[in-house]
VEXNU-929274 format. One line per 10 residues: their letters; for each residue x, y, z of C-alpha. Coordinates in steps of 0.2 Angstrom, whole numbers. Layout:
! VEXNU-929274
a) X:Y:Z; ...
***
This chain:
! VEXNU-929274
xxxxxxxxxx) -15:32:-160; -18:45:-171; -25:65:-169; -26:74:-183; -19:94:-179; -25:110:-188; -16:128:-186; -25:142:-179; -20:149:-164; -8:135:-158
xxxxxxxxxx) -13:116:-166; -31:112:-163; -37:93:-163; -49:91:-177; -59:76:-179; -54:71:-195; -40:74:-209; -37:91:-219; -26:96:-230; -10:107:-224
xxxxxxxxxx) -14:99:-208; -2:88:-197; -5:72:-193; 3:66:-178; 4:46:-174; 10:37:-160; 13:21:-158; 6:17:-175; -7:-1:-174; -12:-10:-190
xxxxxxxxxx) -26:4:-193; -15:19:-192; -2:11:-205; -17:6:-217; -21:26:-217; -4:31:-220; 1:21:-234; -16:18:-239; -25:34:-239; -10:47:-237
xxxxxxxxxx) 0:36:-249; 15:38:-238; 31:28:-244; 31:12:-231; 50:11:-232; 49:27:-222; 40:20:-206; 51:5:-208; 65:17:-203; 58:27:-192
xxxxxxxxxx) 52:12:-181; 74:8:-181; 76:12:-163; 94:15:-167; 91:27:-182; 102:41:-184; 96:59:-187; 95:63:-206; 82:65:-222; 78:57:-236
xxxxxxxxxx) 67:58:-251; 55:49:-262; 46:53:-277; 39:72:-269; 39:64:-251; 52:72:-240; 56:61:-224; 66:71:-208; 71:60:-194; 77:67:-177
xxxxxxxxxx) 82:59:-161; 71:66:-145; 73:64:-126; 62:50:-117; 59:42:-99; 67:24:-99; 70:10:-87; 77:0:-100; 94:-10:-93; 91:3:-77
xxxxxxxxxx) 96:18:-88; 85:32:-82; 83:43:-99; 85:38:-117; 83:45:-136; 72:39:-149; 69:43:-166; 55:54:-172; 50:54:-191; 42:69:-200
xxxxxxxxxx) 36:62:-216; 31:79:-227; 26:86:-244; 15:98:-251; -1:95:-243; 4:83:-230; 14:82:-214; 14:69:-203; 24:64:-188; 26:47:-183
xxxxxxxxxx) 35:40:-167; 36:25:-159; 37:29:-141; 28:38:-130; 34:53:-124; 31:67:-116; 38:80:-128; 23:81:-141; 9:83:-130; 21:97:-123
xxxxxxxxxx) 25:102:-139; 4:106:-142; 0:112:-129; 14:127:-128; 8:132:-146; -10:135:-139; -5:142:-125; 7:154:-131; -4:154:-148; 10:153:-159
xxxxxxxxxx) 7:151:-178; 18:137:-188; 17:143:-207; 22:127:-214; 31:110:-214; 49:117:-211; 43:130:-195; 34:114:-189; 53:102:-188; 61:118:-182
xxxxxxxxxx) 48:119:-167; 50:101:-164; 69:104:-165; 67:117:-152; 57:108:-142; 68:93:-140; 81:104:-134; 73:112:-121; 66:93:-115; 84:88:-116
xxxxxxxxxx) 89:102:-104; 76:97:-94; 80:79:-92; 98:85:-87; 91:94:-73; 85:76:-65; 100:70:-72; 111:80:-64; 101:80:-47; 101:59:-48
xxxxxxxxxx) 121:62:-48; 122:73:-33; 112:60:-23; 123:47:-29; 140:55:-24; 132:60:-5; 127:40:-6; 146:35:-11; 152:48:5; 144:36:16
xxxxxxxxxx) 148:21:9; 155:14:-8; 145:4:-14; 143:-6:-32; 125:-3:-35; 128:18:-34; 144:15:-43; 133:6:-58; 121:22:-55; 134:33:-61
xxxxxxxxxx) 139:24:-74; 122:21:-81; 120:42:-80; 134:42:-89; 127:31:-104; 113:42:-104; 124:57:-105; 132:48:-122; 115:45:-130; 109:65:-126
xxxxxxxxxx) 126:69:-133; 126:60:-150; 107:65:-152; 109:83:-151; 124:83:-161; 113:74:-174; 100:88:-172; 111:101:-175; 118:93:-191; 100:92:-198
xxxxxxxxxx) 98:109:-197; 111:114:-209; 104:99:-219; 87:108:-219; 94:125:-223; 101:119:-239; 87:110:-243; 75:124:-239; 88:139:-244; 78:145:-261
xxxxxxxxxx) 60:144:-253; 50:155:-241; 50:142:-230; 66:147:-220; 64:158:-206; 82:164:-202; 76:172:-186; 68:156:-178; 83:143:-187; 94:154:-175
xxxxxxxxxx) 84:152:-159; 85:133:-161; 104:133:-166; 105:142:-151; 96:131:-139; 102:117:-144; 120:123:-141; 115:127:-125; 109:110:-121; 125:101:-131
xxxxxxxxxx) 136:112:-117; 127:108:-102; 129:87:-107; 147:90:-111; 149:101:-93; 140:86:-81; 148:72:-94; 164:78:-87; 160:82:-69; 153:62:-68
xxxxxxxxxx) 169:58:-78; 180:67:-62; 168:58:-49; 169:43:-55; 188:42:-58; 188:51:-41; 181:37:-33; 191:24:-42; 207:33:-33; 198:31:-17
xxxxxxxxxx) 190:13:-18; 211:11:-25; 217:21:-10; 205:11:0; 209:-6:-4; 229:-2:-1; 225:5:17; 217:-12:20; 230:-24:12; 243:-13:24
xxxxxxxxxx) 231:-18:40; 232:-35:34; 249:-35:32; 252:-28:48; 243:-40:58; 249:-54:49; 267:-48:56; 262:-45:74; 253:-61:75; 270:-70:68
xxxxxxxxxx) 278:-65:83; 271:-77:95; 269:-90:81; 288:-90:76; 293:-91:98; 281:-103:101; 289:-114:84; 306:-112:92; 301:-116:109; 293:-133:102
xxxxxxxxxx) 305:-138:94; 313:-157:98; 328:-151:106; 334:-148:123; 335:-130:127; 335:-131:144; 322:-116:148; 310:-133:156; 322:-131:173; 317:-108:176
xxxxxxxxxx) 301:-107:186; 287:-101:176; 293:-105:158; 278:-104:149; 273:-88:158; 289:-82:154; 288:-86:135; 268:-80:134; 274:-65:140; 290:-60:130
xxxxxxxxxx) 278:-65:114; 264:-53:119; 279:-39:122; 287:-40:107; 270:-40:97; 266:-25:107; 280:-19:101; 277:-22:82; 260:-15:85; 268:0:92
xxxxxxxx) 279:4:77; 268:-1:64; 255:11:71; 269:26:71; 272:24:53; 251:21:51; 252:8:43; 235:3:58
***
């Protein structure tokens, strides 16, 4: 799917291509790559990389072509993991500008709407990957918030009881955490790539490349804060489920030896020999009840030192 997105006060859909406007596709079919490398001439290697769901953050260039690929936030249930990154391709040169992405996401049809609503005016193709820039930071800030409200829930779950599948929770959060991390890192870098490509041009606006440095710091600091408050809980729960299975073994052991007790009386009493006990009234009484004395006993002192 295609939409083809003309500057005036904030990008307004029109219904076919013009030049200097953007052309944003999603989810490219057979029909949108025939435009591209058909009617825009755009290099087909390019949309080869961009559809690399594992593709790093970087540029590249053929002929006058310029290709910018960043990584942006997106909803997932892949594997269970709540929130993922994929790559996003801005394919540029002097007359064109297209963005191709493989996924749907929320950030682009955010993205538009914010410029008509604030009617924000993007001068050219560099503005337009700063703005985008900017935008998947604020997303990723955004999917911290849930992220860090999916691990509170979790801990309070893991108060009640330990269990594997919140456990796995936490540790699927965490992956998420790694992937926002790498991809903001990788955002940041292209920004200094973009400002030595761009450094001799009127493109650069120095005022808006520092709001985006600036936002994207702030989103790389809040992934590295809540990766390293799950870090403490979960190896805070790993002392505990330790803690817990060492109280248990001591239980275990405890009983094992109170219930020894009688076992090892009753062994000597049945033994083959003549102890002479058969001729006192109410010997097996007697024997029963010296058992459950000295496992009272046992019980007694292994509760003293807790070990019940």
């Amino acid at each position: 799917m295609r939409k083809y997105l003309y500057c005036e006060a904030g990008f307004v859909e029109k219904s076919q291509w013009l030049p200097n406007s953007w052309v944003n596709v999603v989810c490219p079919d057979a029909n949108d790559f025939e435009f591209l490398t058909q009617e825009l001439q755009v290099p087909e290697s390019f949309l080869n990389d961009i559809a690399d769901t594992d593709e790093r953050p970087r540029t590249d260039t053929e002929g006058n072509w310029l290709l910018t690929i960043l990584r942006i936030p997106v909803q997932s249930n892949q594997n269970g993991i709540p929130f993922s990154t994929v790559p996003i391709g801005i394919i540029t040169n002097n007359e064109i500008i297209v963005s191709v992405c493989y996924h749907n996401t929320e950030l682009l049809p955010d993205f538009i709407e914010h410029t008509r609503r604030k009617g924000i005016i993007v001068r050219n193709k560099l503005d337009l990957i700063l703005r985008l820039i900017y935008s998947s930071a604020v997303w990723f800030l955004k999917y911290l918030k849930q992220i860090n409200v999916d691990i509170t829930a979790a801990e309070k779950e893991l108060e009640k009881s330990i269990r594997n599948e919140d456990l796995l929770r936490l540790m699927k959060l965490q992956k998420t955490l790694v992937y926002f991390n790498t991809s903001i890192r990788g955002n940041e870098v292209m920004i200094g790539k973009l400002k030595s490509i761009f450094q001799d041009t009127d493109y650069l606006d120095q005022e808006l490349v520092e709001d985006v440095i600036i936002e994207l710091k702030q989103a790389f600091n809040t992934v590295n804060i809540y990766s390293d408050i799950l870090t403490g809980t979960m190896d805070a729960f790993a002392s505990i489920i330790s803690n817990n299975v060492n109280a248990i073994m001591k239980r275990m052991t405890s009983l094992s030896i109170t219930l020894m007790i009688p076992t090892l009386i009753a062994s000597f009493y049945g033994m083959n020999v003549d102890i002479h006990i058969d001729e006192v009234p109410h010997a097996f009484a007697l024997i029963v009840l010296s058992s459950v004395v000295l496992s009272a006993m046992a019980f007694i002192i292994f509760k003293k030192i807790k070990w019940f």
